[in-house]
N, C-alpha and C positions, 0 to 999 in steps of 0.2 A: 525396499520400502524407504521412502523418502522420511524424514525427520523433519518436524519447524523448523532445527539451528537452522538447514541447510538453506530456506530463504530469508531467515532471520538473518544470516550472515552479511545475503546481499542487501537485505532491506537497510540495515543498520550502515553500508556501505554509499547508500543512497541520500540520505539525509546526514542532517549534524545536530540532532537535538541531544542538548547536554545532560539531560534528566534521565534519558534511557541510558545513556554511558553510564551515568550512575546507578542506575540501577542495574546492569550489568555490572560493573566494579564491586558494589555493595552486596548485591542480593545474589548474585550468580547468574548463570546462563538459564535454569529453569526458570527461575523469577522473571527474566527479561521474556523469556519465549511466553510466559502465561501472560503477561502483560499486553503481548503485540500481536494474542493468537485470536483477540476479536476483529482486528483486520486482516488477519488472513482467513477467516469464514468469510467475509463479507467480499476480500478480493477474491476467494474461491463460487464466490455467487455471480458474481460479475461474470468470470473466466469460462465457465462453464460451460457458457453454447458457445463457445468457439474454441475450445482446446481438443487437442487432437487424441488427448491421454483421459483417463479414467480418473477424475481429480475427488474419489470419495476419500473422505479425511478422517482419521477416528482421534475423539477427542481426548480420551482417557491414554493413548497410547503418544499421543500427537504427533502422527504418523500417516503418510496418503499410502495406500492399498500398493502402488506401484512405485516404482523409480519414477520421479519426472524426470525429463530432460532438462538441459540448460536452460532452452527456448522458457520452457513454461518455468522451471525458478523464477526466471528474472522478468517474465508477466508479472508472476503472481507480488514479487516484490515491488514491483512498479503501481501496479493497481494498491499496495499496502502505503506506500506512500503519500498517494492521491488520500487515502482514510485516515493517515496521521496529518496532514497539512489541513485536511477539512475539522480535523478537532483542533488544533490549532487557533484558526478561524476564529472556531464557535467559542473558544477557552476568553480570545482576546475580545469578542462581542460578549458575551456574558460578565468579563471583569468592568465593560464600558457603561454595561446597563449597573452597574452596585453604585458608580461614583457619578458625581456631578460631573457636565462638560466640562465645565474648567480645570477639576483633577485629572479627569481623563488624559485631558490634552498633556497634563508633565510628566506622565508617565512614560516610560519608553516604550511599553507594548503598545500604548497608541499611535505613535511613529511606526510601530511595524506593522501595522494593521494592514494598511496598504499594500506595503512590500508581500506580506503573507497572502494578501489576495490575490496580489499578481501572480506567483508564486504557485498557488492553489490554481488558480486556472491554464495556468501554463500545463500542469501536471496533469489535468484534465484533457490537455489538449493532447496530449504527447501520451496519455494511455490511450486516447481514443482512433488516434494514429496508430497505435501499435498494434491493438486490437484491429483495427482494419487490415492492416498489411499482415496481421497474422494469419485473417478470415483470409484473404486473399492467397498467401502463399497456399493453405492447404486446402484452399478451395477449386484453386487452379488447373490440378489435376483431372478433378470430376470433371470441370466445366468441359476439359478437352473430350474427357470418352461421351459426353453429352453432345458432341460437335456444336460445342460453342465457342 
């Protein structure tokens, strides 16, 4: 049975947000995995019509029923990225909406707004690629006994 660390590991490999280091440093490894296991529901919703594995997850044990593979860790870490860069986003639009433009603007999350957008969509792109060529590689097979 797979465990959260185990795409905790990779997810946390993916990104460099200093606050989950710290709360990894400070709070432990369970603390980090309860923190990060609302986007890995959400990346497990995503994954779901297209993974080739049984991805039922239990929350109390946080645990998926089977071994995943490498392939689907590093999906499901990758889609968990795309849901922390989109909070991200929404952290630096919401601090935008409290202050006046002119504060906004000297702040240095407003400098990153941008970059974070880019950022964000890029990762969007690139799971959405993945996802396809994933649907693809295991789709492939069928299509041939289908003589197509």
């Amino acid at each position: 049975m797979t465990h959260i660390s185990e795409i905790v590991d990779i997810f946390m490999m993916l990104q460099s947000d200093y606050r989950l280091k710290q709360i990894f440093s400070t709070q432990g490894e369970a603390r980090l995995n309860q923190y990060v296991e609302a986007w890995l529901i959400l990346s497990i919703s995503d994954f779901q019509k297209y993974c080739d594995q049984d991805l039922v997850y239990d929350k109390v044990t946080q645990t998926f029923s089977i071994d995943l593979n490498t392939q689907n860790l590093t999906v499901l870490a990758q889609i968990m990225v795309k849901y922390w860069l989109e909070k991200e986003v929404r952290d630096v639009l919401q601090f935008r909406l409290t202050l006046q433009d002119h504060d906004f603007k000297t702040y240095s999350q407003a400098q990153n707004l941008d970059s974070k957008r880019q950022l964000l969509t890029l990762q969007i792109e690139e799971v959405d690629k993945l996802l396809l060529n994933y649907s693809y590689q295991h789709n492939v097979g069928w299509l041939t006994e289908l003589g197509g």
